[in-house]
Steps between C-alpha positions, in 0.01 A plus 500: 500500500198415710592720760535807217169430405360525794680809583335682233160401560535694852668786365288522223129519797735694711480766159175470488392595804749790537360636182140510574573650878729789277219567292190476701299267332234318697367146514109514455317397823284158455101558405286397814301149530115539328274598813266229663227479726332818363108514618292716585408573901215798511293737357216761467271650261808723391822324592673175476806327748796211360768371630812213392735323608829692572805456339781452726768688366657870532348821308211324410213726411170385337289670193120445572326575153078467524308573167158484355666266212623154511824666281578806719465744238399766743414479877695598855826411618696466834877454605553462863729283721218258688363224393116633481302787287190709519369618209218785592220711300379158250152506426256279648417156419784463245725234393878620492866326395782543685836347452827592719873491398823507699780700479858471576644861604808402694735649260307810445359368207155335454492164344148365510405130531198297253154685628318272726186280371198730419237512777159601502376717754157665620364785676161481660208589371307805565203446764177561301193626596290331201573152599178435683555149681133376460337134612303320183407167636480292812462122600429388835871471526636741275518838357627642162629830441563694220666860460635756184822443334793715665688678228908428619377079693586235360419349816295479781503456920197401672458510860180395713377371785118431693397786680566454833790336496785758341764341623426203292595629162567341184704614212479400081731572249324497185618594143365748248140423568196714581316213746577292777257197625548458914408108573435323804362797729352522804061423468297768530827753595600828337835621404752783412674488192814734456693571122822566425634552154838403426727510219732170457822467268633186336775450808156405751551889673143678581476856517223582721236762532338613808120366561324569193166415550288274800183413576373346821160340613495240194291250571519135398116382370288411802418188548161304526302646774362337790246541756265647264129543686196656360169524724179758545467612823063479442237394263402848374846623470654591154858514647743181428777498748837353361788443712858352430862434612743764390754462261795657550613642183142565366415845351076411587281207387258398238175361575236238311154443590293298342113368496419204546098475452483344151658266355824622446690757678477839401748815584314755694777735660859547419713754678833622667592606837827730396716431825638247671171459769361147594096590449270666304124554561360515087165642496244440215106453404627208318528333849189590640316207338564113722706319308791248553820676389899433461802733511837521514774743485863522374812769573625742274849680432506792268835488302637728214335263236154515716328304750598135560246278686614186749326168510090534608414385848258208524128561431296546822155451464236688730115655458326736713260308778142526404257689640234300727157522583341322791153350532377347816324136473378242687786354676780780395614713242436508112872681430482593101780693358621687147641270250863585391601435140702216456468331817418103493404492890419689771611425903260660776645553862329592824653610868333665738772713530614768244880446506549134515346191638344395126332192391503367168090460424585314187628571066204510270514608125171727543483779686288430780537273826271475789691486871360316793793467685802715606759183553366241680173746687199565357425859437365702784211765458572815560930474498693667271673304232782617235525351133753528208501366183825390256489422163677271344651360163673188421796550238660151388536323820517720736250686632510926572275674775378902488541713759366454847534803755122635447238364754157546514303546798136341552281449827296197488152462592294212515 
């Protein structure tokens, strides 16, 4: 009985089978595996590239659908064979979906798998003209930028590097911002700063743009200057001569000078040298009177948001020499000279040589001293004899001295 049973089964497939081969029915072919992998691998201002993971199986072809809507209402769409798409003439700067779908065609029929996962993709932004890359502020070790909004960014590269040393670039990836703060540069250096606008999807992809907007020659604020010297080159002169050491990165330098005469310090001159020189010769009646003076100066940068001043130098302190008149007495010579404003003391020197060889006659606080001797030897009717004069002023603890590169000379007689 078993046996019968079993019989039938067999005959009963064997039926089956013979019947659907007769008739010409066929067996629907299996719906393909839901694409992986799918991201997205380039792009321009008008075009976007994908690719997935293949599916390993005969007459698979792929849908590639891209669309302005997360629901694919409307949009583009793709069948090919490979495993990668272009999608070409997008706008610029635009955020796009795109979701691909398998297909099994191996019995001549198309039997399409689950769409893949919904990615994002980008194309790059349109270069702009208007986004004027500008510098607003500077340290002595950094400088901040700011530039316009570009209309398809949502993100930002930024490129620089000191000039003078190219090579040595360094690259930012910033978000949606509109300013960018470079820290720990270079002192007294200038650099080259290059922008990129880029448009970036939820997946981490950046669609670039081609260099937007740069700017080179930003400086970082100069820093405190040094070697400041200010000096008259004679007692009737109403030229100051200021000299400096040059910062690098300075656009010119702003200068102080003050009286000191009274009893407290008043501004007399204030001015700018517009370049980056290292002296300055300021002229003015207001220095033809004697009088003890200090200056200083300080470097400048002009930036979008105006000028921005470094730290001031140190004061230096200097007068004119006075002018002497010579008397002669019994003995030697009455030497009287021009007071100068402000000065506490006064230090008379003799040589019998104009350019060096000077004796220090002695510091009184009048203005008048009588010389007998030129060092150790008593003066010597009839020889020539050269004198200068140099004020000076005592500030705290420390004592300052005038000028001293005027002599005087004076033939003594007996």
């Amino acid at each position: 009985m078993k046996e019968a049973w079993k019989f039938m089964k067999v005959y009963a497939l064997a039926v089956a089978c013979m019947l659907v081969l007769c008739t010409g029915v066929n067996v629907k072919a299996a719906a393909p595996a839901q694409v992986q992998g799918v991201q997205q691998t380039g792009s321009s201002s008008s075009s976007v590239k994908v690719k997935w993971d293949a599916l390993i199986a005969d007459g698979i072809r792929y849908k590639a659908e891209l669309s302005e809507d997360v629901h694919f209402s409307s949009g583009k769409m793709e069948e090919r064979s490979s495993s990668e798409v272009n999608f070409y003439n997008l706008s610029p700067g635009k955020t796009y979906y795109l979701r691909v779908t398998a297909c099994n065609t191996e019995d001549g029929t198309k039997v399409y798998g689950t769409p893949s996962k919904t990615l994002e993709v980008v194309t790059a932004p349109e270069r702009s003209s208007t986004q004027k890359l500008r510098q607003t502020a500077a340290t002595s070790t950094s400088i901040t930028l700011k530039w316009n909004k570009n209309a398809g960014a949502n993100a930002y590269r930024l490129e620089y590097y000191k000039q003078g040393d190219s090579g040595n670039r360094k690259v930012v990836k910033l978000g949606d911002v509109r300013t960018y703060t470079a820290k720990k540069l270079g002192k007294d250096a200038e650099y080259a700063f290059f922008l990129y606008p880029e448009r970036k999807s939820t997946s981490g992809y950046k669609a670039s743009s081609s260099l937007s907007s740069s700017i080179s020659g930003c400086p970082v604020l100069p820093g405190k200057v040094a070697g400041f010297e200010a000096s008259f080159s004679s007692p009737s002169t109403k030229y100051i001569d200021l000299s400096w050491d040059r910062r690098n990165s300075a656009d010119g330098y702003q200068y102080e000078i003050y009286s000191m005469s009274g009893k407290k310090a008043k501004k007399l001159l204030t001015g700018k040298k517009t370049y980056n020189g290292t002296a300055d010769s300021v002229s003015s009646n207001k220095l033809v009177k004697a009088q003890f003076l200090k200056a200083r100066v300080r470097a400048y940068v002009t930036l979008s948001s105006g000028v921005k001043y470094g730290a001031w130098s140190s004061w230096k302190y200097t007068s004119k020499q006075p002018e002497i008149k010579t008397a002669n007495v019994k003995g030697g010579q009455r030497i009287s000279w021009t007071k100068v404003g402000g000065a506490d003391s006064y230090t008379l020197y003799v040589s019998t040589k104009r350019e060096n060889g000077y004796k220090k006659v002695g510091t009184v606080p009048k203005n008048t001293l009588t010389v007998k001797k030129c060092g150790k030897s008593a003066l010597k009717s009839g020889k020539n004899y050269y004198y200068t004069v140099v004020a000076n002023k005592k500030i705290g603890k420390k004592t300052y001295h005038g000028c001293k590169t005027h002599c005087y000379s004076r033939v003594y007689y007996k």
